[in-house]
N, C-alpha and C positions, 0 to 999 in steps of 0.2 A: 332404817331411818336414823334411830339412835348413834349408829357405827357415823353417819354421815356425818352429821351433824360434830360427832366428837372431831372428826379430821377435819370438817372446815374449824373447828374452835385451833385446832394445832396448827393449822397452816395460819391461821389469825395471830395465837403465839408468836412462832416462827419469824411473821412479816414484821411484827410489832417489835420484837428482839433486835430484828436488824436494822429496824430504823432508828433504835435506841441507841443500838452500837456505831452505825454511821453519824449519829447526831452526839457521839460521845467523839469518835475521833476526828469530825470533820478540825475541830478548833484546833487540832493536833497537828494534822495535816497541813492546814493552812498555815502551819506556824513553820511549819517544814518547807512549804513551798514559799513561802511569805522571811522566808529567814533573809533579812540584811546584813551583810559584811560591807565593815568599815575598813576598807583598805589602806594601807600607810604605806606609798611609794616610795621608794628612797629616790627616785628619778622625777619626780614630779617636777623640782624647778628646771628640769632642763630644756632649754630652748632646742629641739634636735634638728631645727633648720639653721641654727645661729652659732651656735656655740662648736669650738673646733674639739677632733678626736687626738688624741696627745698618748703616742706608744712611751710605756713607765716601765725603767727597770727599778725595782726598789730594793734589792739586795745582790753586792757582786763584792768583788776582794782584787788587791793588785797584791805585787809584791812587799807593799808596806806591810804585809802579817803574811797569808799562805797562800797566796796566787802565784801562778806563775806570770801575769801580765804586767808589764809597768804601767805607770799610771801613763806616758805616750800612749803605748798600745792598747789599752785600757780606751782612752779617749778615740783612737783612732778606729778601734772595732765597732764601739758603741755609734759612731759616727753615722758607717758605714754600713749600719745597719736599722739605721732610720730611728734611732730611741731619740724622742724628743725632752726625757725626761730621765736624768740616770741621777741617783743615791751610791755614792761608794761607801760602804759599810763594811771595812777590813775589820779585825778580830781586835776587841781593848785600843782602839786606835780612832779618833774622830775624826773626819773628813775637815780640813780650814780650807778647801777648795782645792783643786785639782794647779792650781800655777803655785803651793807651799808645800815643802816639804813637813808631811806631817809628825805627830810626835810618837814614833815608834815604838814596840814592846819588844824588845832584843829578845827574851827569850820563846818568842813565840814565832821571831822569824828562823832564829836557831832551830830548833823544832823540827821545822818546815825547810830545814835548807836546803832541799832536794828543789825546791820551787822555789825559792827566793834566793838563791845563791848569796847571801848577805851582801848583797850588790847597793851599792849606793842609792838614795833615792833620788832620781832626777825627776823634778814638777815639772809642768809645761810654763814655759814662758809666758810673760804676760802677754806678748802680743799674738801669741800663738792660742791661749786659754779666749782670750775676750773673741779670737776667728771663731773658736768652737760654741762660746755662747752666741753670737750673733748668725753664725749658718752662713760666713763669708770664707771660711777654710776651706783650701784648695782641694786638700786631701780626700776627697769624697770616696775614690775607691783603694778597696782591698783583698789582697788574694790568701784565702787561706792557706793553712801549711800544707791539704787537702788537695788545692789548686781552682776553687771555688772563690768566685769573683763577688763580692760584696760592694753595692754601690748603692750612695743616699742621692734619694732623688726629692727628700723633703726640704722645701727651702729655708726655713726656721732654721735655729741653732738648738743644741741642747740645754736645759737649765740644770745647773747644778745644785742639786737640791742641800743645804748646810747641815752639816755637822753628824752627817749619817754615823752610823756604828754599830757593829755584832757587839750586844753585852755580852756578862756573864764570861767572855775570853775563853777560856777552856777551864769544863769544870771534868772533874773524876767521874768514874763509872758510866755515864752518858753525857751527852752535847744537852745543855739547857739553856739553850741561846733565844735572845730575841733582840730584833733592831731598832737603834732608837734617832732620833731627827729634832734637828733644831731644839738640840740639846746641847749645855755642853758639858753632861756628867759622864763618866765611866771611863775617861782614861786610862788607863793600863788597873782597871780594878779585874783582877781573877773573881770568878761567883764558886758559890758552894752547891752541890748536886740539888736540881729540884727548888732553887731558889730564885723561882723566877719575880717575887712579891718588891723584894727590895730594890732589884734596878727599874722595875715600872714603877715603883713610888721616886725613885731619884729621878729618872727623867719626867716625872707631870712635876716636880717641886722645882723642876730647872726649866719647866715652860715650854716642853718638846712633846712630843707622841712617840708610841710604839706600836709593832707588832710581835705577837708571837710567832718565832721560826720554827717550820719543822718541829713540830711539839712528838710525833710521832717517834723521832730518834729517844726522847724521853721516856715516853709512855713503854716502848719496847726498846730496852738497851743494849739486848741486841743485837736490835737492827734486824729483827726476823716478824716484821710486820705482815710478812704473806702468810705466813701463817695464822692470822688473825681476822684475813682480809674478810667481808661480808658479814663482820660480826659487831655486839656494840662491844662497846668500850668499856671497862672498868666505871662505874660512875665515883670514882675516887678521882678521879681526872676532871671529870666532867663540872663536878663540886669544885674542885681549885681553879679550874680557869675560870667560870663562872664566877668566881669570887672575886677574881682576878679582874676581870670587867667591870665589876658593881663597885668593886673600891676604886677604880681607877679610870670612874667611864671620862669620860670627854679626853683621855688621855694614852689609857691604853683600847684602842682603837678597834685590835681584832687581832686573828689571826693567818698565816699560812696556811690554805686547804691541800696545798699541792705543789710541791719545788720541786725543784731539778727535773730528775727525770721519774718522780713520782715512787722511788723504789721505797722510802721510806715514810711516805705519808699518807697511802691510799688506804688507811684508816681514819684518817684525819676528819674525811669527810661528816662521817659518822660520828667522833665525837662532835663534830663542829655542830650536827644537829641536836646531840644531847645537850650540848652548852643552849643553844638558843633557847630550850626547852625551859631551859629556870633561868635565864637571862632576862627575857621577856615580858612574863609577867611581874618583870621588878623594873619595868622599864628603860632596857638595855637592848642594846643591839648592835650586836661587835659585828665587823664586816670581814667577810673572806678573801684573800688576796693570792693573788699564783706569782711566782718569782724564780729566778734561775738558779740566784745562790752561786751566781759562775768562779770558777778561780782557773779559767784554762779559756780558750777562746769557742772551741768545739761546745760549751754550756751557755754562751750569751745570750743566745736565742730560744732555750730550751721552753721559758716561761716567761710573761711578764703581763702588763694591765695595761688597758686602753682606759685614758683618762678622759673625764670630759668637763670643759672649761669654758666659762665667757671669754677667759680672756687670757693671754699665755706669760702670766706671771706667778713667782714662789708663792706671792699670798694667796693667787687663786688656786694652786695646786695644795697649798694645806689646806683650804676650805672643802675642794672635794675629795682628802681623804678622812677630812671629819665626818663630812655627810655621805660618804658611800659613793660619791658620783663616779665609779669605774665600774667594768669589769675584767677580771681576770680569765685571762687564757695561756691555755699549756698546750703541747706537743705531744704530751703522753698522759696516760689516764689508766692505774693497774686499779682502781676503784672498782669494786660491785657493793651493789648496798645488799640492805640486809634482807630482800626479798630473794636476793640471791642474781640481781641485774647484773651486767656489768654497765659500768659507765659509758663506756665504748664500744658496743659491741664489736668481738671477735680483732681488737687491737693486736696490733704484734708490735711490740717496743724495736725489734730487732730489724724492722721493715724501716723504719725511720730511723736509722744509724746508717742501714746501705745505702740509704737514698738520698739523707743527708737532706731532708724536710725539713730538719729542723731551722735552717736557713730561713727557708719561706715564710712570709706572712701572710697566706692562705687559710689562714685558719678561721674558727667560724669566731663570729664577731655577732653583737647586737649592734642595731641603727636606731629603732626606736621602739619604744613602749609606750601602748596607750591603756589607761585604766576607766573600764567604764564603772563608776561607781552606783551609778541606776540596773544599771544589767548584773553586774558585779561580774564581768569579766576583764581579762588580761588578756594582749592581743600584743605579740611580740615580730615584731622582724626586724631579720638576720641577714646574714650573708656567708656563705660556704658549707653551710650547714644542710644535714635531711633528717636528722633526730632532735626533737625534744623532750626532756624530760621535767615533769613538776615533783619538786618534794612536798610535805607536809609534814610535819610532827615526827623529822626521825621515818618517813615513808613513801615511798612512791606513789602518788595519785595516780598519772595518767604519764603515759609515751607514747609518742605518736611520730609518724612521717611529716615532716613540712615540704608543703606545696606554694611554689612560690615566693619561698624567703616569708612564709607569713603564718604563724600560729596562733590559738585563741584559748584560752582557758574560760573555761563557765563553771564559775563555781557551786552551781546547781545541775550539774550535768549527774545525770543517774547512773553512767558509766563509769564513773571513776571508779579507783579501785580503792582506795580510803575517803573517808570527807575529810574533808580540806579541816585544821582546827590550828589556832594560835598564830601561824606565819605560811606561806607559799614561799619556793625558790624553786631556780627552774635553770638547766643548763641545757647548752646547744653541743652538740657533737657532730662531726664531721670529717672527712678524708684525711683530714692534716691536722686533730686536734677537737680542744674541748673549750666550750667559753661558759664562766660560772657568772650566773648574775647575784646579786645580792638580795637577802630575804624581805620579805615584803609583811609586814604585822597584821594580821588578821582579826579584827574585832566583828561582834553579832551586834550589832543597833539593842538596847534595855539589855545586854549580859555584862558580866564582866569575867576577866580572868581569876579564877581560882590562886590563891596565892601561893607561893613555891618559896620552902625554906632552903636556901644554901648553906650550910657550914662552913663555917672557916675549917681550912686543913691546916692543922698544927700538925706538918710531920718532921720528918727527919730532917729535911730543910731548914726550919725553925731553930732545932737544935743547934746543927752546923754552924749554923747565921750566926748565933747567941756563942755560942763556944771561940770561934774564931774573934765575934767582936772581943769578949773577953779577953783571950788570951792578947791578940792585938795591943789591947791597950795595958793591959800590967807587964806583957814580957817584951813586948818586942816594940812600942810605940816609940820609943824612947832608948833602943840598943841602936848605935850606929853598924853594926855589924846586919843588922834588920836592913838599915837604910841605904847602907852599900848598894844591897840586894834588891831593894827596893829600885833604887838609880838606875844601875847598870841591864839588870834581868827585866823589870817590869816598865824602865822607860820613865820615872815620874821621879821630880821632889819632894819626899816624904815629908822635909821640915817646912816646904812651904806649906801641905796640905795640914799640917798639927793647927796652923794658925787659920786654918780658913774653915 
């Protein structure tokens, strides 16, 4: 009887134990189930039944610095291959429109005279320039050197976007370039290694935007990025461009995730997630952009962004790349993250050169995004696409197959492979290529972001800066023998520049 009694008192325990601990975690749970995300769409104002799709090259070169293409052929490819929207961004060199000859850097076409033959520069004529922005130029088709027929069937014309430019020209030990617009600073200035600080503060003080190019040729100088591939990044890197954002937001815009043909920035991606990591919670949100970087005709199609716009003019084209309104897409993807994915499964780079895909614009594309903010899901559809992938935090959530040109994110789904924290981004992969969208800010309803110090990087860049400006101004500001050199090699009037 005794024995009974003591195990109904234990199974009484027992019950009582667990009602305790269910009535201890229910509030937990439902805090879990009950969690609200504040979603921040960069796409929200866009009208996707209204507003038109506008293919963007934002980085390309002619013969005025180290392309092989003249700024005819230049216009006549881009044409021909339906870009509604092209930036010529030759090297220390600023774009004054494709009908002026611009104001060249001699020793940078010297350099290059394998490709620029220091051949005169011919502009297009004005009546020939005003066909190509209005979309009334005969010229629509072209046959590559290949024997591949290029024909625009967009009726528009192309805008030419003002005062494009690769800073920085050519700096020692690695490429630290990045592009700057509707600027009219940097002509023929050379930058010092790693010094990307000073021409993003010159171009926001001259009223333009940039991006950072190919930061990957930096980071790995190289140029031996696959060897790194699936790994993070130095967060020495991650600190300086981060920093690079916060001083210079509404002006330095973002960066390159992926040019050309992806050989040296399929790390990029991954810093790109570190940076947003301390960007973020300081209220920053630099955007990713894919580009071709062409200086040959075989690269004009490599990369480039589908823009989206009310209305197809220059102002409405800087407004959405202030606000993100694009996505970029490439031809090629040597990305795997750090889970060890690849971005594309089982890509061959070498498939799309035989095939010469790179032509086509097949490639996968976004049509619209809807954000349910009550559900807290993301619900994406595409086109050309059967893979999507979501990051979060530097990490893969979830990949899936798309059915129907139609995918859904539930950010309470118990399937994922991370919880979703700080930001979502999400790319489309497909036969002919990859399309990245831009990251999306993730807030909890009563949380807030934990706060993230960035450093400033005072490195070797700093010194350079400082040493060169010095020496500049006691030895050489003021030696006509400086200025010669100045004229003739870098393109510029030194004595006008003393007075301005």
């Amino acid at each position: 009887m005794k024995r009974k009694m003591l195990r109904s008192k234990k199974v009484l325990a027992a019950v009582l134990s667990a009602v305790i601990v269910a009535l201890t975690m229910a509030p937990m749970m439902a805090c879990a189930v009950d969690k609200n995300y504040i979603i921040t769409n960069p796409y929200e104002e866009i009208d996707w039944d209204s507003w038109g799709e506008y293919k963007t090259q934002l980085h390309c070169h002619t013969t005025a610095s180290d392309g092989f293409l003249t700024i005819e052929e230049f216009a006549q490819m881009h044409y021909a291959c339906n870009f509604d929207i092209v930036a010529l961004t030759d090297h220390g060199t600023i774009n004054q429109g494709w009908n002026v000859v611009p104001e060249t850097v001699p020793l940078m076409r010297l350099i290059k005279k394998e490709r620029t033959k220091m051949a005169d520069i011919i502009p297009l004529s004005q009546e020939e320039y005003e066909s190509y922005l209005d979309g009334t130029n005969e010229n629509r088709t072209v046959v590559t050197s290949s024997g591949y027929t290029l024909t625009r069937t967009h009726e528009n014309g192309m805008l030419d976007v003002p005062k494009g430019i690769e800073l920085n020209m050519a700096t020692p030990v690695a490429d630290c370039h990045l592009t700057g617009y509707f600027s009219d600073y940097g002509q023929g200035l050379a930058g010092v290694f790693g010094d990307y600080e000073t021409p993003s503060r010159g171009v926001m003080e001259a009223g333009g935007f940039s991006y950072l190019s190919h930061v990957g040729e930096y980071v790995y100088t190289d140029k031996d990025s696959e060897n790194y591939v699936g790994q993070p990044v130095d967060d020495y890197y991650a600190n300086k461009f981060a920093r690079l954002f916060i001083d210079y937001q509404g002006s330095s815009l973002g960066m390159g995730i992926n040019s050309a043909t992806d050989a040296h920035t399929r790390c990029d991606r991954i810093l790109y997630d570190q940076i947003l990591q301390k960007t973020i919670p300081n209220g920053v949100v630099p955007w990713g952009n894919t580009f071709a970087d062409s200086h040959n005709e075989t690269s004009i199609n490599d990369a480039y962004t589908m823009t989206w716009m009310p209305e197809f003019t220059l102002e409405a084209f800087r407004e959405s790349q202030e606000k993100g309104h694009y996505f970029s897409i490439s031809h090629f993807s040597n990305g795997v993250e750090l889970n060890g994915m690849e971005e594309m499964p089982g890509f061959v780079e070498q498939e799309v050169y035989d095939t010469e895909r790179y032509w086509l614009d097949n490639t996968p594309n976004v049509s619209r995004i809807t954000v349910d903010q009550d559900a807290d899901t993301i619900t994406v559809e595409g086109t050309n696409a059967n893979i999507i992938t979501w990051v979060s935090n530097g990490n893969v959530i979830k990949r899936e197959s798309i059915e129907n040109g139609v995918a859904t994110l539930d950010l309470h789904n118990d399937q994922l492979l991370n919880e979703p924290y700080l930001y979502v981004r999400f790319y489309l992969s497909g036969d002919n290529g990859i399309c990245y969208a831009q990251p999306m800010v993730l807030e909890v309803e009563g949380e807030e972001f934990a706060p993230v110090e960035v450093p400033e990087t005072h490195d070797i860049s700093t010194f350079l800066r400082g040493l060169v400006t010095v020496v500049d101004a006691i030895f050489f500001k003021f030696s006509p023998v400086i200025w010669a050199f100045k004229y003739f090699a870098l393109g510029y009037d030194p004595i006008e520049r003393i007075f301005q």
